[in-house]
PAZA-739126 format. One record per residue (C-alpha): residue in one letter; x negated, z, y negated. Coordinates in steps of 0.5 Angstrom, whole numbers, plus 500, padded with zeros to 3 digits. Layout:
BEGIN
node tifi:A | east:X | up:Z | north:Y
...
This chain:
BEGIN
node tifi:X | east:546 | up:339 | north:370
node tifi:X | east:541 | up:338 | north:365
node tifi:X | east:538 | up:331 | north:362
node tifi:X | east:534 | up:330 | north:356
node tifi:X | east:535 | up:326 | north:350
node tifi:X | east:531 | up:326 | north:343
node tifi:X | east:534 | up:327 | north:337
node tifi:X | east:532 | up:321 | north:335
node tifi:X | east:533 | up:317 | north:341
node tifi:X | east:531 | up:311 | north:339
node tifi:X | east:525 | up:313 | north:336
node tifi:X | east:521 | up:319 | north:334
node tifi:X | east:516 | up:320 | north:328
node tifi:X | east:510 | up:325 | north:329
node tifi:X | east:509 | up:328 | north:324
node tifi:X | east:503 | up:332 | north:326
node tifi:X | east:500 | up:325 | north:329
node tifi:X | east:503 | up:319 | north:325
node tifi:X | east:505 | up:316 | north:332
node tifi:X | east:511 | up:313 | north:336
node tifi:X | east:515 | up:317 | north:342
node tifi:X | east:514 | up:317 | north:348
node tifi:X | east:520 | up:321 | north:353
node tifi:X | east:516 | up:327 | north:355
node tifi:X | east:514 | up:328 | north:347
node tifi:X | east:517 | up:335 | north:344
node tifi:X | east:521 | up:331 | north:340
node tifi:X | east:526 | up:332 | north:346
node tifi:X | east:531 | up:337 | north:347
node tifi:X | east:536 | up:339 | north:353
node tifi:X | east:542 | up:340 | north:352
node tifi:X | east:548 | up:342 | north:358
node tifi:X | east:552 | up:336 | north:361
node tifi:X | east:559 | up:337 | north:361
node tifi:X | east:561 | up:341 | north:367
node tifi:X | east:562 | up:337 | north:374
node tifi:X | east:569 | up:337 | north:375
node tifi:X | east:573 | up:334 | north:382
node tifi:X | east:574 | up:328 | north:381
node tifi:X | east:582 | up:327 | north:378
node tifi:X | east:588 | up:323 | north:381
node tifi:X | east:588 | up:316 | north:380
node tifi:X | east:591 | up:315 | north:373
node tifi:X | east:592 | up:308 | north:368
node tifi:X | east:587 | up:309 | north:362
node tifi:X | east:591 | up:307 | north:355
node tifi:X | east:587 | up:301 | north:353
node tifi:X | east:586 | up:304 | north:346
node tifi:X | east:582 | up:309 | north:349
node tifi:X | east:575 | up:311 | north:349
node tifi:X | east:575 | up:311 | north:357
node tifi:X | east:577 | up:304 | north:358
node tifi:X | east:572 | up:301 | north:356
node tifi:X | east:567 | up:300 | north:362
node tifi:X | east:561 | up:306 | north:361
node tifi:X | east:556 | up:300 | north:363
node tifi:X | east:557 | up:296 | north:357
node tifi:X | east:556 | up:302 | north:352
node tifi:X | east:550 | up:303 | north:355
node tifi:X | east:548 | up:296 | north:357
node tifi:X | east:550 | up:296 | north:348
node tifi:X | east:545 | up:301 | north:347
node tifi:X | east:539 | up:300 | north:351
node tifi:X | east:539 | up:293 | north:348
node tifi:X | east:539 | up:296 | north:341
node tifi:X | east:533 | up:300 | north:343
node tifi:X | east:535 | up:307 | north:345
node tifi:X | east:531 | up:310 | north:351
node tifi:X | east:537 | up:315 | north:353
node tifi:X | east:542 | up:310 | north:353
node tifi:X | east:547 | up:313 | north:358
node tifi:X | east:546 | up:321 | north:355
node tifi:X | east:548 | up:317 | north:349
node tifi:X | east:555 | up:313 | north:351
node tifi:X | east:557 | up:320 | north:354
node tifi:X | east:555 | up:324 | north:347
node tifi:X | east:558 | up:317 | north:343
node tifi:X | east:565 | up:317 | north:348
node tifi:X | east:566 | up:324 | north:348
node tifi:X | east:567 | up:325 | north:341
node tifi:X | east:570 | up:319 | north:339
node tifi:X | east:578 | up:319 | north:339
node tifi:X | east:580 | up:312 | north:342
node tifi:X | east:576 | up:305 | north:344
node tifi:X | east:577 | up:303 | north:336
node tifi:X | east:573 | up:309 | north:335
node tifi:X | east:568 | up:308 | north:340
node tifi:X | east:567 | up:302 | north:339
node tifi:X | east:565 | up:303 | north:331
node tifi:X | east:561 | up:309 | north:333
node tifi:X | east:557 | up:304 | north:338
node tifi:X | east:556 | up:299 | north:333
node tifi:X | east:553 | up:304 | north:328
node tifi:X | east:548 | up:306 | north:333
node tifi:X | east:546 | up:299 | north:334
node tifi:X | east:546 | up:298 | north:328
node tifi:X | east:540 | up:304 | north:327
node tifi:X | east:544 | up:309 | north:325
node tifi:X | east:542 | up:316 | north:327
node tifi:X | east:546 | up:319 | north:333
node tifi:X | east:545 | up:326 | north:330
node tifi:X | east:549 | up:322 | north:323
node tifi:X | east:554 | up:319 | north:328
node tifi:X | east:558 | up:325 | north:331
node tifi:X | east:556 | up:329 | north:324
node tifi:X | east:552 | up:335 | north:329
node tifi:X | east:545 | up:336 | north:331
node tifi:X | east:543 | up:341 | north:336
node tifi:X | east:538 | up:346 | north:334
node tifi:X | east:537 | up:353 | north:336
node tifi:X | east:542 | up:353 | north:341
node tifi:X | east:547 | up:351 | north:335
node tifi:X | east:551 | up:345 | north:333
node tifi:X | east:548 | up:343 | north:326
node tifi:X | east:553 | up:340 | north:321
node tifi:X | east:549 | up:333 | north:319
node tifi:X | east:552 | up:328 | north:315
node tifi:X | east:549 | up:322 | north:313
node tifi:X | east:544 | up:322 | north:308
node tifi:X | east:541 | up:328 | north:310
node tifi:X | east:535 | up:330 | north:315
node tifi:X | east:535 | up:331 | north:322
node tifi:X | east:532 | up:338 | north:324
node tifi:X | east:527 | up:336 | north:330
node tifi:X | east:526 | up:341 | north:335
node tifi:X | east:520 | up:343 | north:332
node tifi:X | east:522 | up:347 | north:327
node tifi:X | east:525 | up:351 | north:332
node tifi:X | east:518 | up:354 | north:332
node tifi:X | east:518 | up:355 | north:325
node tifi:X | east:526 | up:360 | north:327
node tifi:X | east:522 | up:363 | north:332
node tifi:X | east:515 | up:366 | north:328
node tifi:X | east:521 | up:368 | north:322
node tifi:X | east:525 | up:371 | north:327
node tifi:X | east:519 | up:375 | north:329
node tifi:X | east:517 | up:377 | north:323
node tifi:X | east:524 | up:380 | north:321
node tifi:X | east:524 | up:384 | north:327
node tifi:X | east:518 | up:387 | north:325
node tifi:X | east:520 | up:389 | north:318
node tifi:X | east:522 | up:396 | north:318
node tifi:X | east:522 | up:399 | north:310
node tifi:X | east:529 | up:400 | north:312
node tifi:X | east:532 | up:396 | north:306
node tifi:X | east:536 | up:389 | north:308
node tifi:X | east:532 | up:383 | north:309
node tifi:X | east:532 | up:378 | north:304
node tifi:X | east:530 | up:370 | north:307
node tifi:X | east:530 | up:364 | north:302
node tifi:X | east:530 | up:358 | north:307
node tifi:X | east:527 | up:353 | north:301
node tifi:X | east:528 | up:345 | north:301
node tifi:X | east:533 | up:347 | north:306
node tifi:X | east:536 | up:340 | north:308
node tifi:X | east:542 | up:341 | north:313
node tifi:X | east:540 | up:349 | north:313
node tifi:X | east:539 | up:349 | north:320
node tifi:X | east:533 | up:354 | north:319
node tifi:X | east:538 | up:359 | north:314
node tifi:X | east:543 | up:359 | north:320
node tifi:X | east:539 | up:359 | north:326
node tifi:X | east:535 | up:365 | north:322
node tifi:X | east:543 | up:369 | north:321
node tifi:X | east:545 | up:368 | north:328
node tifi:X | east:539 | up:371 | north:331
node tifi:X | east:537 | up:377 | north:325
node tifi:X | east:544 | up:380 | north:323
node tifi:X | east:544 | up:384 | north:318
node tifi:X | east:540 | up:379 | north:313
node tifi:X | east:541 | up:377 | north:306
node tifi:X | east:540 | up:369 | north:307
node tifi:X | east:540 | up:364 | north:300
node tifi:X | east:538 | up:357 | north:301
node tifi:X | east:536 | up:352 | north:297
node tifi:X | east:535 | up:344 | north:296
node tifi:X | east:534 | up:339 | north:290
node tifi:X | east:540 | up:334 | north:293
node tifi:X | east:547 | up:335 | north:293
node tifi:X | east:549 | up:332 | north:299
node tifi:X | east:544 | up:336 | north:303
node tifi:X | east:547 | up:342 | north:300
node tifi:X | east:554 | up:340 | north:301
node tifi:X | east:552 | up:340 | north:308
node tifi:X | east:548 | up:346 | north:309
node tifi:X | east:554 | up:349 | north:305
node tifi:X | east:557 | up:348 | north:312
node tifi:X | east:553 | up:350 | north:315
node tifi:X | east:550 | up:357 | north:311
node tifi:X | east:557 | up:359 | north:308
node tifi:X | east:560 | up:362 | north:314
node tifi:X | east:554 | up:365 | north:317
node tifi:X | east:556 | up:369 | north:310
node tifi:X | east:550 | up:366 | north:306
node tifi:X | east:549 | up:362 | north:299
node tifi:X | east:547 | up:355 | north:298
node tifi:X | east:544 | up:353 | north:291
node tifi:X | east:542 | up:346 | north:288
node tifi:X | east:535 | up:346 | north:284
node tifi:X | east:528 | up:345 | north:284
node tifi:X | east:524 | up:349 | north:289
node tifi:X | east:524 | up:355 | north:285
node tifi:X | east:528 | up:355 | north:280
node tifi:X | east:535 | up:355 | north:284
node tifi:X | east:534 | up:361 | north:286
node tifi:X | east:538 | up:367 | north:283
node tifi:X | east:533 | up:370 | north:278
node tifi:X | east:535 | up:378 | north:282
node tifi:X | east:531 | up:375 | north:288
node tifi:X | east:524 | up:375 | north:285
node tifi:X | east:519 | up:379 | north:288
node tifi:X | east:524 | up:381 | north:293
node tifi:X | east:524 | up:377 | north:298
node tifi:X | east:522 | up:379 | north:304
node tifi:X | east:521 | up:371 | north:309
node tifi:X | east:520 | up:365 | north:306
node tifi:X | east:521 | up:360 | north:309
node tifi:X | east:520 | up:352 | north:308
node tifi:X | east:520 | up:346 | north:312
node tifi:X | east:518 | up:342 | north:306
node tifi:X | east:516 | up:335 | north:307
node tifi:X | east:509 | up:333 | north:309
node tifi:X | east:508 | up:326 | north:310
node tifi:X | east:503 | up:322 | north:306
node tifi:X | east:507 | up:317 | north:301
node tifi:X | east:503 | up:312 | north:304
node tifi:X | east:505 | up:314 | north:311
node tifi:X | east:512 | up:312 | north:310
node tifi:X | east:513 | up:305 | north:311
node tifi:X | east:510 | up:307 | north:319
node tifi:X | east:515 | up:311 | north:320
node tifi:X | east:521 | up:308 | north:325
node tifi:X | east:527 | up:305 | north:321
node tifi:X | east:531 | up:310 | north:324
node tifi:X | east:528 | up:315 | north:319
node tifi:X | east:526 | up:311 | north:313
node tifi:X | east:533 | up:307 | north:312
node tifi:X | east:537 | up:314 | north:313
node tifi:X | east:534 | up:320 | north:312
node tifi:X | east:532 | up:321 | north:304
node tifi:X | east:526 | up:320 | north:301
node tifi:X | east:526 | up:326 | north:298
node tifi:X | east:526 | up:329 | north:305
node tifi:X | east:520 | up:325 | north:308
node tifi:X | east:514 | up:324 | north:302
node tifi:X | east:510 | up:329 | north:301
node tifi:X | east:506 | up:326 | north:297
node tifi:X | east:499 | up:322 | north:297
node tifi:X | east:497 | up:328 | north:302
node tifi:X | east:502 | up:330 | north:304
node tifi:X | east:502 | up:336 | north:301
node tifi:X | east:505 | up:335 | north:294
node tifi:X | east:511 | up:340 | north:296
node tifi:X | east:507 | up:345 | north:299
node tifi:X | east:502 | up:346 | north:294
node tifi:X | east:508 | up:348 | north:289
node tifi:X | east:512 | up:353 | north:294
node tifi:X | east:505 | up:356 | north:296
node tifi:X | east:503 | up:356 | north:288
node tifi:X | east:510 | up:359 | north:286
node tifi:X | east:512 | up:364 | north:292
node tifi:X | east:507 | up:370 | north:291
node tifi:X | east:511 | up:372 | north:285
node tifi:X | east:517 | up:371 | north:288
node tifi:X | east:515 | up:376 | north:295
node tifi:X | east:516 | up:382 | north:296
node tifi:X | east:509 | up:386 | north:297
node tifi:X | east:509 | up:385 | north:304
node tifi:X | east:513 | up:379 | north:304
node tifi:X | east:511 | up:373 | north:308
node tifi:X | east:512 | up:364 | north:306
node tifi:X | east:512 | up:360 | north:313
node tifi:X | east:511 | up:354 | north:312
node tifi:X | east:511 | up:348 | north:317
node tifi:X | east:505 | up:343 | north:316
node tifi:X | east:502 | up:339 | north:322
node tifi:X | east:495 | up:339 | north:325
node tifi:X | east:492 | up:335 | north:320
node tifi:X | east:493 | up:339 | north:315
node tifi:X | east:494 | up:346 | north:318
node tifi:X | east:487 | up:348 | north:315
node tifi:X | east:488 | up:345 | north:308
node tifi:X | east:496 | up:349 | north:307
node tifi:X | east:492 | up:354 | north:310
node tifi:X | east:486 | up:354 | north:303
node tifi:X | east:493 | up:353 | north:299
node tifi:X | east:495 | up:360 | north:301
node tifi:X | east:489 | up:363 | north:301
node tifi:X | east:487 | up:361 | north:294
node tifi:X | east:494 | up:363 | north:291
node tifi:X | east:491 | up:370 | north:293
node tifi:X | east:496 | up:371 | north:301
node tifi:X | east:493 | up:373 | north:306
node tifi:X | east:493 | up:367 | north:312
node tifi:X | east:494 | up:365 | north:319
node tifi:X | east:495 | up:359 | north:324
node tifi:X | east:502 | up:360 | north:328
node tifi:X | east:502 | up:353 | north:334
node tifi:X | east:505 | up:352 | north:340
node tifi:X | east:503 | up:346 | north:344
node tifi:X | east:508 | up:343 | north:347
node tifi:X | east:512 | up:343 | north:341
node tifi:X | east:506 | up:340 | north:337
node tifi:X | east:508 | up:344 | north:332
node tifi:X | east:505 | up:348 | north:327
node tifi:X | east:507 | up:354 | north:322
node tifi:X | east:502 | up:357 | north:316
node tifi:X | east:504 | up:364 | north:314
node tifi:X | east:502 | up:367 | north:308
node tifi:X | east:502 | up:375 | north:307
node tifi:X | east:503 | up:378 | north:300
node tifi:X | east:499 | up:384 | north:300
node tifi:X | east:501 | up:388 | north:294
């Protein structure tokens, strides 16, 4: 059995819309329920477990916060937590606004369980367009040689580690300018046998990575600064800043990403780079007049969008 819950269940912010959630919205992802089970001999709960508090009432606790998916939510929150004290202080937390992702300290995202910790951004399902146009990319790549991928701006380094456990025998770096993320992504990148590096787009990376690299990718932020007091709480509250503004258009990260990769590609190498569908046409020209040859990746359903760039020479 299957049920659908958001990645932020209580509200989710459209990046390429500027708009609110809707249940059917891609922001859902489905995850497999437990497994059923018969049904166990009767037996006393301890009062300081998990399940002797009454499941209504976590969900009743949570609806009333506002989170769409109540039920998927208390059965997440009840399965990760170690006693009703735990649970209990899970439940306040979410009510309170926090992230779900941030409470249990994972997000699924590509089929994996993502290490997320407070203070860093949540992967939203899609950016797993984004995974899956450079996994294409990495297979079609036949020079014999290892491929070099870079995920810039990495956040958690959900992209970097969904990019390892689908393309073996790749050389992966990431790389983010905040030191929680980058303690995060170190998780989460480190034992898929890749390295994380803190700095400044760019400048993080080890200067033997330039020209060379193979796939670039970025899931850069691109909500317009004047935007953000729009978004949900939920997000500008506990996801940093950082991660979210983009600049007066949105584009202030991408334009430098796009300016710097050309040298750091390898001839043939390729930038991929989620935008929205407002600003596809002009991430597009960005890429065109830094000399990369360009094209539109899109899935509808996703609402997602990636521009990809080609180093020629």
């Amino acid at each position: 059995m299957h049920r659908l819950f958001p990645a932020n269940p209580k509200v989710a912010w459209y990046l390429s819309g500027f708009g609110s959630m809707k249940p059917t919205d891609p922001e859902l992802r489905e995850l497999p329920l437990p497994p059923e089970r018969p049904m166990p001999p009767s037996r006393t709960v301890p009062s300081d477990s998990p399940e002797g508090r009454r499941p209504d009432e976590s969900v009743q606790r949570l609806r009333a916060a506002g989170c769409v998916f109540a039920e998927e939510e208390a059965l997440l929150l009840t399965g990760a937590a170690a006693s009703a004290a735990e649970l209990e202080s899970m439940i306040e937390r979410r009510v309170a606004g926090l992230p779900l992702e941030h409470i249990l300290g994972w997000a699924e995202f590509c089929g994996l369980r993502i290490g997320v910790t407070a203070g860093v951004f949540v992967p939203r399902r899609r950016t797993g367009f984004l995974v899956r146009q450079a996994e294409l990319l990495l297979r079609a790549t036949h020079d014999g040689g290892v491929p070099r991928v870079v995920d810039l701006c990495c956040g958690s380094g959900a992209v970097g580690a969904a990019l390892a456990a689908r393309v073996a025998g790749i050389e992966l770096h990431a790389a983010d300018l905040d030191p929680t993320a980058v303690l995060c992504a170190k998780g989460n990148i480190e034992p898929a046998g890749g390295h994380v590096h803190q700095g400044d787009l760019f400048e993080a990376l080890p200067a033997r990575l330039r020209g060379r690299i193979t796939v670039l990718v970025a899931n850069a932020p691109y909500v317009p600064t004047a935007a953000i007091g729009t978004m949900p709480p939920e997000a500008r509250a506990h996801e940093p800043l950082m991660s979210l503004d983009g600049g007066p258009d949105g584009l202030d990260i991408q334009r430098r990403v796009i300016a710097g990769a050309p040298a750091w590609l390898a001839p043939g190498g390729h930038v991929l780079i989620e935008t929205s569908r407002r600003q596809a046409r002009r991430t597009i020209g960005l890429m065109r007049g830094a000399g990369l040859a360009a094209r539109l990746a899109s899935d509808p359903e996703l609402d997602a969008t990636v521009a990809i760039g080609l180093r020629r020479d």
